[in-house]
C-alpha positions, -999 to 999 in steps of 0.1 A, spaced: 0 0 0 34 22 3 25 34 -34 -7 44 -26 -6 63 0 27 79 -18 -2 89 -45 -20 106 -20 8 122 -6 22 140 -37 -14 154 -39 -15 169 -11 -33 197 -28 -65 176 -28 -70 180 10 -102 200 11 -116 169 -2 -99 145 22 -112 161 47 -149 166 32 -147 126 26 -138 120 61 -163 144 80 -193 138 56 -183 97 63 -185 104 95 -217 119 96 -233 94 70 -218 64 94 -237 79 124 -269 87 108 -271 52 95 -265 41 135 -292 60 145 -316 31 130 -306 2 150 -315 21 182 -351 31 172 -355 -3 157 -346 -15 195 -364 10 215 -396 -3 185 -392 -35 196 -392 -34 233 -423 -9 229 -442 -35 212 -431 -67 234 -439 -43 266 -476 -41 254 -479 -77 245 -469 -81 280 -490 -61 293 -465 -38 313 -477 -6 286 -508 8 268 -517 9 234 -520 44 233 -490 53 241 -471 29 227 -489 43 192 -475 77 202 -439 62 204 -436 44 176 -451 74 157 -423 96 166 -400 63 160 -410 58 123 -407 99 122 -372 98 134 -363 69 117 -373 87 81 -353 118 90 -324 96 98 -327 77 66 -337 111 44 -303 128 63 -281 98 55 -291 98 19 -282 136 10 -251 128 31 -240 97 11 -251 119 -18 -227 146 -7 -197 123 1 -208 104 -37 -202 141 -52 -170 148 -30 -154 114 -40 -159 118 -72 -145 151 -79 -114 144 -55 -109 111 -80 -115 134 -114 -88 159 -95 -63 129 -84 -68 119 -127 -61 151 -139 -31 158 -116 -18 124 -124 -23 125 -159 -7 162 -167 22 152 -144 28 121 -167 25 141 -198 49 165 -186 75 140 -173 72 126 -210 82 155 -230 110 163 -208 124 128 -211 159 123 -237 154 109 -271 170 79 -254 141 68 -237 114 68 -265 142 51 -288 133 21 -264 96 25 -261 67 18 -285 43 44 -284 12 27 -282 26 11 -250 34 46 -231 -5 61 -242 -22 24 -230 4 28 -195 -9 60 -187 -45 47 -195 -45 16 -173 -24 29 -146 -42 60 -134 -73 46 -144 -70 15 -121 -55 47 -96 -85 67 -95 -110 40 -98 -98 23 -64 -95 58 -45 -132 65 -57 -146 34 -48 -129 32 -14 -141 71 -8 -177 67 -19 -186 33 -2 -158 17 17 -146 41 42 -184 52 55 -183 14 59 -143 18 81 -160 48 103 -195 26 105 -174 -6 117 -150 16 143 -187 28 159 -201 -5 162 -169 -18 179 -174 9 204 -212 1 208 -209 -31 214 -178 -30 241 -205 -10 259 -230 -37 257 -210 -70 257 -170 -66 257 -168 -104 245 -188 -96 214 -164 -67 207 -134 -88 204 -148 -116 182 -154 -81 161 -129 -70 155 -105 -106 149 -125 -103 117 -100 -80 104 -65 -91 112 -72 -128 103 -88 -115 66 -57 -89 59 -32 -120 68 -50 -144 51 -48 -118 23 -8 -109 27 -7 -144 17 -28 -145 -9 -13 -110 -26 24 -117 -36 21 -143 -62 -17 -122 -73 7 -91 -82 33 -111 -99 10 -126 -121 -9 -93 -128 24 -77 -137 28 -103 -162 -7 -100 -179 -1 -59 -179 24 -66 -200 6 -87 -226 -22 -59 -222 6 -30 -228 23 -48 -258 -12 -55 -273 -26 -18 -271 5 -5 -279 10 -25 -311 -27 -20 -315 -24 22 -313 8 14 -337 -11 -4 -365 -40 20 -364 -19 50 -376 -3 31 -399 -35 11 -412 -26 17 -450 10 -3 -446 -7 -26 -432 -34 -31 -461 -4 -25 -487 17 -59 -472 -21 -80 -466 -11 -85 -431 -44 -78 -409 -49 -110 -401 -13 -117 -388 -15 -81 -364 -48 -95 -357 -35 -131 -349 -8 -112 -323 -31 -88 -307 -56 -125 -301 -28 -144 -287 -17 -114 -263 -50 -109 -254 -51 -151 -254 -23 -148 -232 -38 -127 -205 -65 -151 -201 -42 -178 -190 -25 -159 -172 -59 -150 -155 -73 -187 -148 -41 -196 -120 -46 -162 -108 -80 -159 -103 -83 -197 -91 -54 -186 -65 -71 -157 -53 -106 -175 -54 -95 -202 -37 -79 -184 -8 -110 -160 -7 -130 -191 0 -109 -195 31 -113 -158 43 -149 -162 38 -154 -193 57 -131 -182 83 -155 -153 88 -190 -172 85 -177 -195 110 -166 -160 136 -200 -147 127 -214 -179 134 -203 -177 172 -214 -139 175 -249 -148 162 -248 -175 189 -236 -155 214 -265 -129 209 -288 -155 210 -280 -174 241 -271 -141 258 -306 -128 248 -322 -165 262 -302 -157 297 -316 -122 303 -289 -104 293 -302 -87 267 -340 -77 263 -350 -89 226 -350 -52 216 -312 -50 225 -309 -83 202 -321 -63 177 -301 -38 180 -270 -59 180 -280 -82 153 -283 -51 129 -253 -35 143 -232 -69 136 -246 -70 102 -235 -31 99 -200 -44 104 -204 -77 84 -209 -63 49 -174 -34 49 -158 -73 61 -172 -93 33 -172 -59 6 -132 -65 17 -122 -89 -10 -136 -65 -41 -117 -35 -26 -84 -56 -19 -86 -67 -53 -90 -32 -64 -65 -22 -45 -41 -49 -57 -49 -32 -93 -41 0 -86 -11 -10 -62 3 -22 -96 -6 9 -117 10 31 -93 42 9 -91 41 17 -134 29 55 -130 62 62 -105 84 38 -129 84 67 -157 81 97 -132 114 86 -114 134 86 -147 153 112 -153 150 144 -173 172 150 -203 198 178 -191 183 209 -205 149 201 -195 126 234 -201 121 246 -163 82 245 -167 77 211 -172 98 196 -147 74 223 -124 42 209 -144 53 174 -128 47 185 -94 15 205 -106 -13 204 -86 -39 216 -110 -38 234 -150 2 240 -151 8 279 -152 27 282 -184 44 308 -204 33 301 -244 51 327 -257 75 309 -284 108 310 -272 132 334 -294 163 318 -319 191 328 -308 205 353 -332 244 346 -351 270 367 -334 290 383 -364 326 372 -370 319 336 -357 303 303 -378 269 301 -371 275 263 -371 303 247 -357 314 208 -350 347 210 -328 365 177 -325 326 160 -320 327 120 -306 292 109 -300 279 73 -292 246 58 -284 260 30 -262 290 29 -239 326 25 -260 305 20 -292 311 54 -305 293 61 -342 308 95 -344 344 101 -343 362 133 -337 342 157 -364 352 188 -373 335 213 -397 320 247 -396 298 272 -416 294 308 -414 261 328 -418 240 321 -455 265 288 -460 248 256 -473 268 225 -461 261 190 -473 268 158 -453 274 129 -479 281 91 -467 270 57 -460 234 52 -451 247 41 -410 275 67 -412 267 89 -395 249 119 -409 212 117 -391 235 112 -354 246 147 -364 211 164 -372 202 145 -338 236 164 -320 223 193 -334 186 192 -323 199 184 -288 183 151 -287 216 134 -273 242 150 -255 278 149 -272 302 122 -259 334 143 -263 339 178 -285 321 208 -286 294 216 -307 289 255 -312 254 272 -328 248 309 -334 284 313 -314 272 296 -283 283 264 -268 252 238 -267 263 224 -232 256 264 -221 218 266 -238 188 250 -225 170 225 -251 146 251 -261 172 275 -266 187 252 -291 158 238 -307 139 272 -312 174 282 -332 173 251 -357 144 249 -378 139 212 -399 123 196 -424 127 158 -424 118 131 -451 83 125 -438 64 156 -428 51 152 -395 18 168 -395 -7 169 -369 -43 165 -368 -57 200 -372 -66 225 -399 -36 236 -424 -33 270 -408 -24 254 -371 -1 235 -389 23 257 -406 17 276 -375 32 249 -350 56 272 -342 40 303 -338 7 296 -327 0 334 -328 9 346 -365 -10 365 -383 -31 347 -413 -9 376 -434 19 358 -419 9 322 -426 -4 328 -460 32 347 -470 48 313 -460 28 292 -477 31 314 -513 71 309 -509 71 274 -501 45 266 -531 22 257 -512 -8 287 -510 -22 272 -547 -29 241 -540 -44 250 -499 -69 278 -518 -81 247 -541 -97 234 -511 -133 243 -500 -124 254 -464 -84 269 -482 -64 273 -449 -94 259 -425 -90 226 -439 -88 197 -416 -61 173 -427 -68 146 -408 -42 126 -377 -7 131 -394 -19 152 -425 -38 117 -438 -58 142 -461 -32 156 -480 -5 139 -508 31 133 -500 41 167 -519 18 188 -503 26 176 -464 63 182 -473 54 223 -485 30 225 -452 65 216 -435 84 235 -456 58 266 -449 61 258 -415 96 256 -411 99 295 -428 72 309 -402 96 294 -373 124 317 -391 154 300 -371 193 303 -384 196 270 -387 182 247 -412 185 212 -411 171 195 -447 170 161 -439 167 140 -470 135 163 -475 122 152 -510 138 116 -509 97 103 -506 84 128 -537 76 118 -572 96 139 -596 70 161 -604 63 169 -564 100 169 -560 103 200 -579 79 218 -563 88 211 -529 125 218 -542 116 249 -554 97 259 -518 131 245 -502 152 270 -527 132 299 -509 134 289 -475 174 287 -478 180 318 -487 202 337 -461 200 308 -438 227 282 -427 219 251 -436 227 216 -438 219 193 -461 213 156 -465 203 152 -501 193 123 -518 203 138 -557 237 150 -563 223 175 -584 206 191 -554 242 196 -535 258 209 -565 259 245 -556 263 241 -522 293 257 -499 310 229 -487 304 194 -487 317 172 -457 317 136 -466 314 111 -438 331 75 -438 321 52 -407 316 79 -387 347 101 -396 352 134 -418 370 118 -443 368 147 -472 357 185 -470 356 216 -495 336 227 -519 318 202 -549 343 215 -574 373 207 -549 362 171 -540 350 165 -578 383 163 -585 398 149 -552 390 108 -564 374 108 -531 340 93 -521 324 125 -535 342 122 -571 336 82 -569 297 95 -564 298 115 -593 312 86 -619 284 64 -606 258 89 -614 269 90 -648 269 55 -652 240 35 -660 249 1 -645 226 -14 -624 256 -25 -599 262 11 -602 230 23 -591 233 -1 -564 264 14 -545 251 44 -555 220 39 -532 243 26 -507 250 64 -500 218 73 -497 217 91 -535 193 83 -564 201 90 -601 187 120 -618 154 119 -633 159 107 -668 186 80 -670 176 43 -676 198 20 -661 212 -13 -680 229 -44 -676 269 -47 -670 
């Protein structure tokens, strides 16, 4: 239960409605006590005139003003259950949302590192079950069981009054269920761990194919993703039938050891009652004061088991909030995960850095970087450009050019070496800083779902339409948006579904100029276009490089031709750079790139590819 309560703990903020759950229990558990005392003082009234020792008249009167008190009791215990119903669940809507926006804040300030080992579906369908299972328990136990914890406490302390004996056999109900439970609980939460798993792989490969359903149509596999999610899903049932035999089969041993403790306090009321002890009103009272107590003992096995389930969310909920943030972490969001309600947040986009004159705008100093310990995949890079230079990294595919984009977007931190942007030494900028100085446009345009105005304003949510239609005209891209009904209002659908590969790539290209940063990172941009689309997302990148520093990964020789400087990569090194005309005539990898173009081999178009490169349009390729 550590986790639990370590949930309540960190929201602390939610105290108002502790403490309304607790006094309006309180009150509801004592209103619903007030019944077995009429119900006794009823039934001694009644056996008192069968005896003969009161009149009817007055005996009428009484249990008047009994039935009268008895429906203010019940009509007062009903708003207050009502009150505590409304209490509980706003304090479990508040726990949700508190939980929810801290996880989502924990996960955009994690590194790269940690999504490179996650599938996504599996993070959303986490946060899903965990908190869910969370706030479901703390509900339930608010609403209903802990009226029922107050309720029990009272009864104990009735019936030591009464019959001290009667007390104790009470309240062994409780430490002989929670150890019969201890040992019931370890191997339940192993097993559920294992059948969260199947559940987490499932929706998360589930989540994966659905935004990807038009692969999966292309390659005929539904029925194999179907036949994995079954069998994951066909998993958890057998993991289900030991553990739910387990826990059965030990609940029927809680519940017999109870039946046969209530079957001695049932006798002991009775023979107590048959010795004079008690008049039969008092038995009345008792009985229904035992039964008070016997359903909170018996409702004990649903709320363990809901309490096992959220035991085992929470344990997955503090798994991802104790990892740690990537270095340069924006400030708000570590804050937003120890938010207690809407995160205060300053949305003003955060300002590029601007080039200091004199000094390369871009600059790899002696750069080692490697994703695992002592496997390095960059080693010792050095290059620089200067403000309005167009550098193009050329290489193996593996050699290391999208690790440097990645260095330069700040998604790893550089092994050994310094990496310099806009004059300034990454290690002394925070991430956003950094990112808000590079502007990119990869190979597949990520778009969100939204109109086509939000998108090319993703990173300046308040530009003017002026703004966002001037964008769109450079990057080619206003022609095509007006042809639609709704032109900039147009809903493209999750990940720009809606619109063809050229037109996503301008949107990005579009977007890309409204952001404005010094930096511009071209990664393999038109590698997915047709030719025709190609050209006029080319001719939308043409506009977007002008006075900006940029570097390239191309998949056309032709598109690096005019570039500044080309920096050719060979398993991880710099092994050439200068400008095309230098390395055309150098015999290295560059110069060996350009003979291959020309040719029309098909084992030359292979090694070509092997670089990442594609001949121009127009060649046909033939046998050797």
């Amino acid at each position: 239960m550590n986790s639990l309560a370590r949930i309540v703990r960190s929201a602390s903020a939610l105290w108002p409605y502790y403490l309304g759950v607790v006094v309006v229990s309180t009150v509801a558990a004592a209103l619903a006590l007030v019944s077995p005392f009429i119900f006794r003082e009823a039934t001694d009234s009644i056996v008192a005139v069968l005896n003969g020792d009161l009149d009817s008249s007055s005996a009428m009167r009484t249990l008047l003003w009994l039935a009268i008190g008895l429906l203010v009791a019940d009509l007062a215990n009903t708003a207050m259950t009502n009150l505590g119903g409304y209490i509980g669940d706003m304090m479990a809507m508040r726990m949700r949302q508190i939980l929810s926006t801290r996880y989502y804040a924990k996960l955009l300030g994690l590194p790269q590192r940690y999504f490179d080992s996650q599938v996504t579906g599996t993070v959303i369908a986490r946060l899903d079950r965990s908190i869910t299972s969370i706030t479901q328990f703390l509900q339930s136990f608010s609403n209903s069981f802990f009226p029922m914890i107050i309720q029990v406490f009272a009864v104990l302390v009735i019936t030591s009054w009464y019959y001290w004996p009667l007390t104790i056999l009470l309240a062994s109900l409780f430490p002989i269920y929670m150890y019969l439970t201890t040992l019931t609980s370890k191997r339940w939460q192993t097993l559920e761990s294992q059948k969260n798993h199947q559940i987490d792989r499932a929706n998360g490969r589930f989540a994966e194919v659905i935004s990807q359903v038009k692969v999966v149509k292309s390659f005929t596999s539904e029925v194999r993703e179907l036949d994995n999610f079954g069998r994951r899903y066909g998993k958890t049932v057998e993991i289900t039938r030991p553990q739910s035999s387990w826990w059965h089969f030990m609940d029927s041993f809680r519940g017999a050891a109870l039946n046969i403790i209530f079957f001695g306090i049932y006798l002991v009321l009775f023979f107590q009652t048959l010795n004079g002890r008690f008049t039969l009103g008092d038995m009345v009272m008792l009985i229904q004061l035992v039964n008070m107590a016997k359903q909170p003992v018996f409702m004990m096995s649903w709320i363990v088991d809901a309490a096992q389930r959220a035991i085992a969310g929470s344990k997955d909920y503090f798994q991802v909030m104790e990892e740690e943030f990537e270095p340069t972490a924006r400030a708000e969001l570590v804050a937003a995960t120890e938010a207690s309600g809407v995160p205060e947040l300053d949305l003003a986009p955060v300002p590029p850095l601007v080039p200091i004159p004199g000094k390369p705008v871009l600059e790899f100093d002696g750069v080692t970087f490697a994703y695992n310990a002592d496997e390095p995949v960059i080693h010792d890079v050095n290059f620089s450009a200067h403000e309005g230079e167009q550098i193009a990294l050329v290489g193996e595919s593996g050699g290391g050019k999208s690790t440097l984009v990645n260095l330069l977007l700040g998604l790893y931190p550089i092994t050994e070496g310094n990496l310099v942007v806009c004059g300034h030494n990454v290690n002394d900028l925070t991430a956003e800083q950094l990112r808000a100085s590079v502007g990119v446009v990869f190979q597949e345009a990520a778009l969100f779902s939204g109109t086509i105005r939000e998108n090319i304003a993703y990173g300046r949510p308040g530009a003017t339409d002026e703004k966002v239609t001037e964008v769109a005209r450079r990057a080619n891209a206003h022609e095509f948006i007006e042809h639609f009904p709704n032109g900039y209002d147009t809903v493209i659908g999750e990940r720009g579904l809606r619109l063809s590969g050229g037109q996503k790539q301008r949107v990005a290209v579009a977007r890309a100029m409204l952001k404005d940063a010094p930096v511009l990172i071209l990664d393999e941009a038109t590698s997915a276009l047709d030719t025709k689309s190609e050209r006029a997302v080319q001719a939308g990148l043409d506009e977007l490089m002008k006075n900006r520093t940029t570097l390239i990964i191309a998949h056309r020789l032709s598109t690096i031709a005019d570039v500044d400087t080309i920096v050719t990569l060979q398993e991880g090194k710099a092994d050439e750079i200068g400008s095309p005309d230098e390395l055309a005539a150098s015999g290295g990898i560059y110069a060996q790139l350009l003979q291959l173009t020309a040719s029309s081999s098909i084992s030359d178009r292979a090694r070509l590819k092997k670089y990442g490169f594609v001949p121009d349009a127009g060649s046909t390729p033939t046998e050797v």
